[in-house]
C-alpha positions, 0 to 999 in steps of 0.5 A, a space after each residue: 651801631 658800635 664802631 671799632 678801628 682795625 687796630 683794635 680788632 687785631 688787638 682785642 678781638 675775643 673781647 669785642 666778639 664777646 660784646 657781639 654775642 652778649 648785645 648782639 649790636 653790629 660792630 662797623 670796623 674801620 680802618 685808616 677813618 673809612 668803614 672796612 667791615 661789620 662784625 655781626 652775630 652768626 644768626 642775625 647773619 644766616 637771618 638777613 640771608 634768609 631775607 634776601 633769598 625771599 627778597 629777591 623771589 619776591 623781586 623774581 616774580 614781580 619782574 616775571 608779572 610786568 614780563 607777562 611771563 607767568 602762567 594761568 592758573 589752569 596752566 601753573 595747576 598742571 605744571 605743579 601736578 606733573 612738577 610733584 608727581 
């Protein structure tokens, strides 16, 4: 991963921006020596939010098993027919 101060940020930001879309490499911005932010390429973004929405109905339904709040299948068949209907 690339690093770059926030001085050079507001100084060159076409340029590094151009680096992120050609290597799409996330750029850690520093600032004052401690990491203040990521530049990262628009899709790789909108990619790891789609990963973290089906992480966490992953993470949904395992808390709703050690729960016991789930349904039978008998029961999940009926509420999905009247659910689609």
């Amino acid at each position: 991963m690339k690093t770059e101060i926030v001085t050079r940020l507001k100084r060159e930001a076409t340029a590094i921006l151009a680096e992120l879309n050609d290597t799409r490499e996330p750029v850690l911005i520093t600032q004052y020596g401690k990491p203040s932010a990521y530049l990262v390429d628009a899709d790789d973004y909108e990619m790891m939010q789609e990963r973290m929405r089906i992480l966490e109905g992953i993470s949904a339904g395992e808390r709703a098993v050690s729960e016991k709040n789930t349904l039978s299948e008998k029961d999940a068949r009926q509420y999905m027919k009247k659910w689609l209907n």
